[in-house]
VEXZA-913699 format. One record per residue: residue in one letter; x, y, z of N, C-alpha, C in turn. Coordinates in steps of 0.001 Angstrom, whole numbers, padded with zeros to 6 digits, always signed. Each point is the difference from the previous one (the first is absolute). Example, Ala and Ser with C-alpha at 12.3 -4.5 7.8 and 13.67 -1.06 7.14 Angstrom:
2
A+013190-005690+007800-000890+001190+000000+000900+001200+000000 S-000350+001050-000720+000820+001190+000060-000770+001090+000730 
//
This chain:
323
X+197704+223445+069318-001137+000854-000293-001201-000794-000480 X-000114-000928-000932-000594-000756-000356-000329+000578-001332 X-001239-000986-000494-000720+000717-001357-001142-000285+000338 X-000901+000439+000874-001059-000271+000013-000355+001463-000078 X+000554+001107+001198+000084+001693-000643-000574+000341-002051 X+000949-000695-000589-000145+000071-001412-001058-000247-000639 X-000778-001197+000600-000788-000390-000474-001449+000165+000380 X-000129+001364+000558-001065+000673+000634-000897+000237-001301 X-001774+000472-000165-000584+000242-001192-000049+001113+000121 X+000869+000612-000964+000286+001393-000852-001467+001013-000018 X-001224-000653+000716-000868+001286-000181+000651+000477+001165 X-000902+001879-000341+000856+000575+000794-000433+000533+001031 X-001324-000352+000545-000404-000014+000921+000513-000408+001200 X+000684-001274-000095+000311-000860+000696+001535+000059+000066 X+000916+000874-001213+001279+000844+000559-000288+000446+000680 X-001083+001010+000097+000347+001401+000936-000274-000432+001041 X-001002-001179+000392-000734-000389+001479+001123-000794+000618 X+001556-000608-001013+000729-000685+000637+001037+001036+000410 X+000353+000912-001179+000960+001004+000944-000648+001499+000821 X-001321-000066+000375+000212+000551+001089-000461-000377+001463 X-000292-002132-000019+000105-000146+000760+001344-000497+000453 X+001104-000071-001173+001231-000019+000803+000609+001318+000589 X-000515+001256-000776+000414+001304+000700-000660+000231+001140 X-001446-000276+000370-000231-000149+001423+000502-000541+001138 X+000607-001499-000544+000630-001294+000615+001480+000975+000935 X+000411+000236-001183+001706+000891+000611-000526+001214+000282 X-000724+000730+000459-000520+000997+000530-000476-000076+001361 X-000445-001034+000288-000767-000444+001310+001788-000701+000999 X+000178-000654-000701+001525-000329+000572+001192+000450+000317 X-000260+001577-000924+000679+001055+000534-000669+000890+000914 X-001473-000228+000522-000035+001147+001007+000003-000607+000740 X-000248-001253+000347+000302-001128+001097+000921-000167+000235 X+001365+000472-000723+001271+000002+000213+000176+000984+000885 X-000414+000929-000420+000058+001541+000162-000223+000003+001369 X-001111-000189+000135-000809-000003+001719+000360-000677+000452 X+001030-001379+000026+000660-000491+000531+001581+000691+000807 X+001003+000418-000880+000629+000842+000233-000453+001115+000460 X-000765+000680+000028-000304+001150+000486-000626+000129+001694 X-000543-001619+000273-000152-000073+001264+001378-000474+000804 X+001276-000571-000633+000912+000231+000152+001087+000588+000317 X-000135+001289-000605+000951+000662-000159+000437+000020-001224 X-000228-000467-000697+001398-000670-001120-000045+001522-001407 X+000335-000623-000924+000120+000884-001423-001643-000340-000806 X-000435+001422-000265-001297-000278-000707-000594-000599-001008 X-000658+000062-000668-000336-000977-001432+001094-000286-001043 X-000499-001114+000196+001064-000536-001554-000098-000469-000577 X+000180-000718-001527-000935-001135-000119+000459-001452+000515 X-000757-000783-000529-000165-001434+000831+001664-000840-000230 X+000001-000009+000924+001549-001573+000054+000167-000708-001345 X-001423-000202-000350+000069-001117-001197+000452+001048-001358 X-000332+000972+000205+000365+000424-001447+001089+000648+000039 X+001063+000255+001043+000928+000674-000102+001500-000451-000854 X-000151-001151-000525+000946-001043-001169-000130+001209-000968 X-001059+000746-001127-000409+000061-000493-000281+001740+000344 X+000613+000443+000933+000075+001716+000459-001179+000967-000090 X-000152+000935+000670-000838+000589+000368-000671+000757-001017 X+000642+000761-001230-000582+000248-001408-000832-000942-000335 X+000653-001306-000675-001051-001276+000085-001484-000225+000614 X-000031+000451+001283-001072+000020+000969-000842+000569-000642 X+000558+000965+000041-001374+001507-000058-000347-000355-001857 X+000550-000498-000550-000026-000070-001467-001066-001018+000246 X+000044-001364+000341-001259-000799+000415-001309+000354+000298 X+000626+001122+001135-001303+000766+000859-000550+001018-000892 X+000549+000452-000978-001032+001419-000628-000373-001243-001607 X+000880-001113-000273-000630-000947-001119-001794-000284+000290 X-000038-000624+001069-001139-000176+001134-001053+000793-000147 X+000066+001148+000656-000995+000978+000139+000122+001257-001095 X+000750+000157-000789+000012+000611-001040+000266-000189-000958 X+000571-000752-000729-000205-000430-001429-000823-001218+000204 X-000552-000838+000868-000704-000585-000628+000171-000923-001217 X+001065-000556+000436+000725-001103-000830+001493-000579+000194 X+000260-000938-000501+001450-000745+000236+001174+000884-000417 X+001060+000346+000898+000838+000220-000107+000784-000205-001645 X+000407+001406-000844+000536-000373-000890+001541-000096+000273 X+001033-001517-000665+001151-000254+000416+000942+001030+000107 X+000242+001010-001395+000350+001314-000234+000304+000970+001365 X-001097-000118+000754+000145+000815+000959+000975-000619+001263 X+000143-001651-000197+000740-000342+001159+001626-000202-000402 X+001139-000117+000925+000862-000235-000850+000699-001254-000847 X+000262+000385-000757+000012-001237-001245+000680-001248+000703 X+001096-000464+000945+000455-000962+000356-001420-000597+000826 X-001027+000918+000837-000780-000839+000568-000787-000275-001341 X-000782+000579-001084-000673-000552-000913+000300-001349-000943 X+001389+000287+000247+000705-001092-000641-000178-001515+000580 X+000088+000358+001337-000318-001334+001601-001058-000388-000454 X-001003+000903-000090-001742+000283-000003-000229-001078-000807 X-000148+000143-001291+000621-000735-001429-000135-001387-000021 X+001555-000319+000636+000661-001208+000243-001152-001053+000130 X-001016+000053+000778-000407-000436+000719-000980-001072-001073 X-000318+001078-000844-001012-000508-001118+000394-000649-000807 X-001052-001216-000924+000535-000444-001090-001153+000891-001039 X+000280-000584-001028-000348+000726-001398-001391+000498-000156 X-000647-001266+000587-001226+000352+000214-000846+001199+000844 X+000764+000330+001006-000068+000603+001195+000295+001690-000472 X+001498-000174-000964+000204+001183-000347-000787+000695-000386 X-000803-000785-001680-000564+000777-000477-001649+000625+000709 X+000196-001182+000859-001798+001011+000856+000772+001364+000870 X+001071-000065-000049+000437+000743+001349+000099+001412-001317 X+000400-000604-001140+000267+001256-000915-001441+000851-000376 X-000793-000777+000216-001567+000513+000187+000104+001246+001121 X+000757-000408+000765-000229+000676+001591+000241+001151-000224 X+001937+000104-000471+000531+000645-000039+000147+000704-001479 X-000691+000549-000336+000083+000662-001367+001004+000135-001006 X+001342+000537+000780+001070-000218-000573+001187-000783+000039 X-000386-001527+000503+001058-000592+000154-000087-001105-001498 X-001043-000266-000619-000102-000218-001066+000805+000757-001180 X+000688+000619+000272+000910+000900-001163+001204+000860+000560 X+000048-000746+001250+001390+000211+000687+001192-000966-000425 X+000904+000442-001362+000753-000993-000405+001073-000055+001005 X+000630+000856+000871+001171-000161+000885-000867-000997+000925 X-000992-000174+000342-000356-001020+001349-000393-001367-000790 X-000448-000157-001017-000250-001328-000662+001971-000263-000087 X+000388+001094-000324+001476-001313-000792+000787-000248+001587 X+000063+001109+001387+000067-000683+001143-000622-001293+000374 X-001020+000155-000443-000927-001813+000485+000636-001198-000817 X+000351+000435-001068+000687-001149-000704+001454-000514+000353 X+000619+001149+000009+001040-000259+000192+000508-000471+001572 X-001382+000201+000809+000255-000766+001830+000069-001161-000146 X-000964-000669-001417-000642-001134+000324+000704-000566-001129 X+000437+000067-000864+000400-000503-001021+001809+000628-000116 X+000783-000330+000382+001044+001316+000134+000774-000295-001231 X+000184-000763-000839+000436-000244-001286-001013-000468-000915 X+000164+000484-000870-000716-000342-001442+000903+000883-001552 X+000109-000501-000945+000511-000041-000831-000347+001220-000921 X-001061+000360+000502-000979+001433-001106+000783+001223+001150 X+000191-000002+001337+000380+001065+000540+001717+000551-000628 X+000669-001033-000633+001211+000811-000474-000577+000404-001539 X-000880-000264-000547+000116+000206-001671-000745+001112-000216 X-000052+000775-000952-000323+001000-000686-001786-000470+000377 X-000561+000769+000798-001355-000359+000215-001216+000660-001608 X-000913-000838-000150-000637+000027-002007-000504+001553+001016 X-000976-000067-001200-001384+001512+000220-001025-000692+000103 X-000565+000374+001145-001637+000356+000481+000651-001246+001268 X+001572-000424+000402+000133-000868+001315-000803+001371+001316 X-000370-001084+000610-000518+000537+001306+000749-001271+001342 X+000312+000553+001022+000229-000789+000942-001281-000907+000724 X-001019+000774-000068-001305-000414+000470-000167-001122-000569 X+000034-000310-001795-000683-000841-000626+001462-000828+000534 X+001435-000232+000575+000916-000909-000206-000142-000472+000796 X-000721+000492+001565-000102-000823+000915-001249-001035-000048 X-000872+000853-000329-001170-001040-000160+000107-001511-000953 X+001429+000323-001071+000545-001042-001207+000984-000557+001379 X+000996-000017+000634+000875-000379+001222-001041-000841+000712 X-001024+000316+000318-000732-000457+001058-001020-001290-000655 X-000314+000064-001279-000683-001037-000638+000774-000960-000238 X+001411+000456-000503+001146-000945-000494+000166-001311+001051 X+000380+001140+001432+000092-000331+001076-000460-001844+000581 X-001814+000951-000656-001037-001053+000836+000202-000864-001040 X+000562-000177-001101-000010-001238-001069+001121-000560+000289 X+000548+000485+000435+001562-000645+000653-000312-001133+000998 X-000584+000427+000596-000228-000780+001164-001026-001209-000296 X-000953+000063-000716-000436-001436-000794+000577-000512-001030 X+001040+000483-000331+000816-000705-001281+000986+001171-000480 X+001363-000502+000265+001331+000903+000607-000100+000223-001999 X+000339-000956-000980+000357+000519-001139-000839+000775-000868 X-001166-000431+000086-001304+000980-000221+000232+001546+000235 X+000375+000063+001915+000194+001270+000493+001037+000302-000962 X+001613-000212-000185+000765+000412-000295-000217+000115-001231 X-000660-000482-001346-000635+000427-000945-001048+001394-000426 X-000634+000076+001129-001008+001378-000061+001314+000874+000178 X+000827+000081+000824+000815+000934+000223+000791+000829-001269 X+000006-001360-000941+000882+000621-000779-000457+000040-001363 X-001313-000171+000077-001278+000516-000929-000059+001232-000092 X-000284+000349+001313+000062+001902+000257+001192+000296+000042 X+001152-000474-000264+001360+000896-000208+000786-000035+001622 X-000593-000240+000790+000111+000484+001226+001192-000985+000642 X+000499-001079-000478+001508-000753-000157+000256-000727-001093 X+000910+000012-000264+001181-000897-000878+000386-000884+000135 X-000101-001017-000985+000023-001635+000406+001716+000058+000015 X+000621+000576+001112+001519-000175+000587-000044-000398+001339 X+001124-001294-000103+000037-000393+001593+000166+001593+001064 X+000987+000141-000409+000477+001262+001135-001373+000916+000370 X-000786+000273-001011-001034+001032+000110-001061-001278+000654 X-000337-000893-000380-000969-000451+000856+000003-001004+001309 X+001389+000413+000689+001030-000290+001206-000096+001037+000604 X+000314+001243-000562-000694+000861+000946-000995+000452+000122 X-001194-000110-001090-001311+000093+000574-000536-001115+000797 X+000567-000702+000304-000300-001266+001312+000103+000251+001375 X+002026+000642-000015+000514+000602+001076-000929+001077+000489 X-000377+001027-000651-000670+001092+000328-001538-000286+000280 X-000337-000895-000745-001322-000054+000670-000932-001033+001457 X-000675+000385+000685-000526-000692+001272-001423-000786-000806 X-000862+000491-000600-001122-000420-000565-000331-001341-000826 X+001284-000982+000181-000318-000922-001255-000013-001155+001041 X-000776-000610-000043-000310-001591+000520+001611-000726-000036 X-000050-001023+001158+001633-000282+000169-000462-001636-000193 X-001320-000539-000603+000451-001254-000430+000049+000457-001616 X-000918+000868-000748+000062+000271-001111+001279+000210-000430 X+001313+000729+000753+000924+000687-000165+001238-000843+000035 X-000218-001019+000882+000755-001230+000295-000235-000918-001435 X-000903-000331-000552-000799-000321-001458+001556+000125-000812 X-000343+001536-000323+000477+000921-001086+001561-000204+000200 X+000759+000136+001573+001330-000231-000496+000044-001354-000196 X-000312-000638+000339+000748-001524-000009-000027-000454-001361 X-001085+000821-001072-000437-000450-001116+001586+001171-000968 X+000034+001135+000472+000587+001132-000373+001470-000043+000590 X+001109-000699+000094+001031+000111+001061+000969+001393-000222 X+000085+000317-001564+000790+001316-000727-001255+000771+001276 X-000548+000152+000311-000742+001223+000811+000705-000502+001213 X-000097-000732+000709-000005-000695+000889+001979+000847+000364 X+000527-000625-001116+001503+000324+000275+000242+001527+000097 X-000696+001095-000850-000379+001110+000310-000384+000486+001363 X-001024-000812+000521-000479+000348+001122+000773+000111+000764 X+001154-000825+000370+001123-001052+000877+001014+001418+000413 X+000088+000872-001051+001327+000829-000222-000217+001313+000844 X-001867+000428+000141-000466+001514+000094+000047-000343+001747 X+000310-001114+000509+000218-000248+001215+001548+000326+000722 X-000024+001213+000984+001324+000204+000892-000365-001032+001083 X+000988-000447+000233+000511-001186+001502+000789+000454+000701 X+000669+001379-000681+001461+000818+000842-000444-000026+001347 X+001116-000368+001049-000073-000031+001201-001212-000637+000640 X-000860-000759-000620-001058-000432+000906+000232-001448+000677 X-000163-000770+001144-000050-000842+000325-000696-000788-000771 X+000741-001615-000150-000921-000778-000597-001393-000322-000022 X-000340-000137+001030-001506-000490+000225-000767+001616-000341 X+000382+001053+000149-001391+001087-000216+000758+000196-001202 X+001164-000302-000692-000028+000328-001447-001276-001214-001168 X+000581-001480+000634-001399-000902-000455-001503+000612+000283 X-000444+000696+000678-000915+000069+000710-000544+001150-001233 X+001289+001321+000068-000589+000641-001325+000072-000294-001451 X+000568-001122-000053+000054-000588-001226-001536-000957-000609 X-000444-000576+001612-001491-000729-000442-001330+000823+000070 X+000658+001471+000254-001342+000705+000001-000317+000563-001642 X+001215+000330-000401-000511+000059-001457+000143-001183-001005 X+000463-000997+000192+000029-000903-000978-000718-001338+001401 X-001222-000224+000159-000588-001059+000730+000522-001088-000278 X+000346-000744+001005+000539-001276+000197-001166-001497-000220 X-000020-000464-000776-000820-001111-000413-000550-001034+001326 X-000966-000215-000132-001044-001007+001182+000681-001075+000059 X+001136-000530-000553-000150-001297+000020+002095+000218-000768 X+000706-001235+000508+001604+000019-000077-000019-000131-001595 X+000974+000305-000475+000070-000587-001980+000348+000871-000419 X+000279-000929-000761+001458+001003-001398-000507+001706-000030 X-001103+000787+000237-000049+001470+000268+000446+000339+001040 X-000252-000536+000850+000633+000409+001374+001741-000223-000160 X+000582-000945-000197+000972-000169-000532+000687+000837-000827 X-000462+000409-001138+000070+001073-000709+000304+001236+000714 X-000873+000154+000561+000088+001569+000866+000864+000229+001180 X+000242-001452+000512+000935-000032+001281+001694-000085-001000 X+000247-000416-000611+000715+000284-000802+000953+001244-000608 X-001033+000626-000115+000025+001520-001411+000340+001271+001574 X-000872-000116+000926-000082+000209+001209+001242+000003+000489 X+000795-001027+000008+001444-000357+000843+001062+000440-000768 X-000030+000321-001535+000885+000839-000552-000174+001288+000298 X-001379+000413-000495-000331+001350+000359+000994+000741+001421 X-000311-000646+000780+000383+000275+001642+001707+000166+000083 X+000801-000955-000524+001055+000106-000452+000617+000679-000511 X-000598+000674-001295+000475+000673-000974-000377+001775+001073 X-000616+000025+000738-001049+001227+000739+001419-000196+001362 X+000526-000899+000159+001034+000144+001460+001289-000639-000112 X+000731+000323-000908+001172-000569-000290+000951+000292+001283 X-000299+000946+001069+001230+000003+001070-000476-001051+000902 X-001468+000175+000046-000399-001057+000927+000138-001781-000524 X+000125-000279-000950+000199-001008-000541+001441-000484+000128 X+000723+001253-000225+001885-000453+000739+000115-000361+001255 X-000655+000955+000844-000272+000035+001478-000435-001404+000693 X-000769-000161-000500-000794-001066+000067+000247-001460-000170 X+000778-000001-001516+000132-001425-000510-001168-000409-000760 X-000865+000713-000856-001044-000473-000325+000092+000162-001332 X-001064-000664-000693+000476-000346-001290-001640-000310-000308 X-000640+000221-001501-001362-000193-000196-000464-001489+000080 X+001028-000973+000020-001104-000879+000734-000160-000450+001442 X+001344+000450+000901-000413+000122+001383-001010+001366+000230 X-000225+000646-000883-001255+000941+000489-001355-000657-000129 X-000069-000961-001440-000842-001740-000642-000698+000009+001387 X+001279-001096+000824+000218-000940+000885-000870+000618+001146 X+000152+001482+000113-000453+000865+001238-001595+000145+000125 X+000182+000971-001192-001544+000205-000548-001248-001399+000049 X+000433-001360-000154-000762-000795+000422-000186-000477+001158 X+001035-000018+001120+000216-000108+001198-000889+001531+000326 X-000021+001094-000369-001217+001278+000670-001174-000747-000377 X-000649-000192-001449-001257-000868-000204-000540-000782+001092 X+000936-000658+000211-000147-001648+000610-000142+000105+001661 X+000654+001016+000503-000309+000623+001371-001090+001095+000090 X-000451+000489-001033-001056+001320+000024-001086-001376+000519 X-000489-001020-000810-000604-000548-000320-000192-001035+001707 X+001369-000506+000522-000044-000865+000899-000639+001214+001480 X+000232+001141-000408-000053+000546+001144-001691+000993+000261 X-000088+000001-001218-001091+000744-000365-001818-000728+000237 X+000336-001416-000905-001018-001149-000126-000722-000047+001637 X-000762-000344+000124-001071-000372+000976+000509-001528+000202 X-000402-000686-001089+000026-001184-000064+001345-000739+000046 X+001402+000464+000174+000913-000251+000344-000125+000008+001595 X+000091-000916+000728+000228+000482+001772+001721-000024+000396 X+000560-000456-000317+001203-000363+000688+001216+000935-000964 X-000213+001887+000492+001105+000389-000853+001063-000449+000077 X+000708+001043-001061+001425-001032-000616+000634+001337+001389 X+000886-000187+000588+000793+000870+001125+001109+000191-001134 X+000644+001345+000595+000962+000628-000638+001567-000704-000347 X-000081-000810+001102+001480-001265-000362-000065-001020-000746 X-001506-000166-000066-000338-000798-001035+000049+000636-001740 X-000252+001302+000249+000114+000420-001595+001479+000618+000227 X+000631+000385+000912+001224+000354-000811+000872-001618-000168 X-000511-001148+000191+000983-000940-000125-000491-000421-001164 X-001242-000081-000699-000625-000234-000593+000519+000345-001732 X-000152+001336+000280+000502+000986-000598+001520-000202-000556 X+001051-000050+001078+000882+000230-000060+000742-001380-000336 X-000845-001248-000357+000547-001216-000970-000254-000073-001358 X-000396+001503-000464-000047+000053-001269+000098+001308-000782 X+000501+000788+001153+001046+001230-000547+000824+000087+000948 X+001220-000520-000142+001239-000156+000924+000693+001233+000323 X+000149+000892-001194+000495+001567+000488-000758+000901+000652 X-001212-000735+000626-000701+001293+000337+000710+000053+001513 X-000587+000943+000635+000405-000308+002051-001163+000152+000253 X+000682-000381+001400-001384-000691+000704-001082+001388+000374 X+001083+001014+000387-000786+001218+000309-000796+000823-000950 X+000275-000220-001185-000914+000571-001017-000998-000802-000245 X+000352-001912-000039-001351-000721+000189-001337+000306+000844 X+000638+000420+001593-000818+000682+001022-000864+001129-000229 X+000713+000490-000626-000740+001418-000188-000862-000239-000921 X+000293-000967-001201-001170-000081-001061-001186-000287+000637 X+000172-001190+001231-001542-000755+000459-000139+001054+000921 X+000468+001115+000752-000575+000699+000961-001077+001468-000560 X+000546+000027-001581-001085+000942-000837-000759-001337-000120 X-000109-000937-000665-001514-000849-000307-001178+000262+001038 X+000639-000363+001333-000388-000280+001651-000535+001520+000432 X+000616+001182-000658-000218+000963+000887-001062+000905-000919 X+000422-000012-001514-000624+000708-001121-001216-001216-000773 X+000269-001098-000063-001409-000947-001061+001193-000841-001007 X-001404-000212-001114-000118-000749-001176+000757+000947-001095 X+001366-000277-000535+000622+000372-001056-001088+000102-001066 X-000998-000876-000246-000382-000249-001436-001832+000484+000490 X-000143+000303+001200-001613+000729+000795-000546+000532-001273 
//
């Protein structure tokens, strides 16, 4: 959708001249529709292709916004999962002009504590006895500042947080406000565990591996905990904590198998080391598949050859474990 919609100037002249030249816009495209089908044969007016995601109530709700109220659609009137979409889209800044727009979304506490809780899905104030005069409005706009301090300086951020009450200096609680959240910078965040490992080991646990193949279980393992630019004792660390994790998450497959957390070690760097040979530009001469299962397979002896295969045919067919 963008945010440039949002950031239209609120006189209101220039509402009404924008929605009723979009109610003209889908008006002209429906009789052109119309007279299209109709020299046809076909079924008579309807509205346009493009808006039919979004159903035919919707339409006409646009179309009488347009030419009769004479102003932006209030959210209220649409239904709440699309207002909720609507929303998404914005950051803090955006909201509150949009709360200009919309009269009552500024004191809509069920849609502020939805916005928080999309974007923030754990925090430590949502289980506790919430004080008097809390508003969800004012927690996101505190979420969203925290946020942006996070991301220029991870302990700072995690300090404002718990200034306003809003987490608890506990690994577990601020392991899963990590897990749950998308918004925090992943070198800042990379920072914070390596400095923090009690979080770090927290983090390690809120991860299922049940039944997943190795390589897309690594794969969801480096999307929330980012894999370091460069080889060393963090990476190490994490390839590590990682290979128990996986273990402890597939104990039939580990009988099955013959595997054990450091032939998973042994594996997990052999995926690195081929994401990397196969991926690079600047590598010309890939490594071929007999080459990594022999490769491979002089330094985890229980593995077989056919599960070696299959590891390099996800690298080859799916990417970069650590992308």
């Amino acid at each position: 959708m963008g945010q440039a919609l949002w950031r239209l100037p609120l006189d209101a002249g220039q509402q009404q001249q924008l929605q009723e030249e979009l109610a003209d816009h889908l008006a002209d495209r429906e009789q052109q529709r119309a007279g299209e089908q109709a020299r046809e044969g076909g079924p008579q007016s309807r509205p346009p292709q493009h808006c039919h995601g979004l159903g035919t109530d919707i339409y006409q709700l646009l179309r009488r916004g347009g030419r009769a109220q004479h102003r932006f659609i209030d959210l209220e009137m649409l239904p709440p999962e699309l207002s909720i979409t609507i929303l998404s889209y914005l950051n803090a800044t955006d909201l509150c002009l949009a709360g200009c727009v919309w009269q009552d979304l500024g004191h809509d506490e069920y849609l502020w504590q939805g916005l928080c809780k999309s974007t923030w899905g754990h925090c430590s104030i949502y289980n506790r006895r919430l004080p008097s005069g809390f508003t969800y409005r004012r927690l996101y706009l505190q979420l969203d500042e925290g946020s942006l301090t996070f991301n220029g300086n991870a302990h700072e951020g995690i300090s404002y947080f718990m200034s306003k009450g809003i987490l608890v200096d506990h690994p577990m609680e601020l392991a899963k406000f990590i897990f749950y959240t998308r918004r925090l910078n992943c070198k800042m965040l990379r920072i914070y565990l390596d400095e923090r490992r009690d979080v770090l080991d927290e983090l390690v646990t809120l991860h299922n591996f049940s039944n997943q193949f190795l390589p897309n279980a690594l794969r969801g393992f480096f999307r929330h905990i980012h894999a370091p630019e460069e080889r060393g004792e963090y990476l190490e660390t994490l390839i590590i904590k990682f290979s128990q994790r996986f273990c402890t998450c597939n104990p039939a497959l580990v009988r099955e198998l013959g595997l054990s957390p450091d032939a998973v070690y042994v594996l997990c760097y052999s995926l690195i080391l081929l994401s990397i040979d196969l991926t690079s530009p600047h590598v010309k001469n890939k490594m071929s598949k007999r080459e990594f299962i022999r490769n491979t397979r002089r330094a985890a002896h229980n593995v077989s050859d056919d599960f070696v295969g299959h590891l390099y045919d996800n690298i080859y067919l799916i990417g970069h474990v650590a992308a």
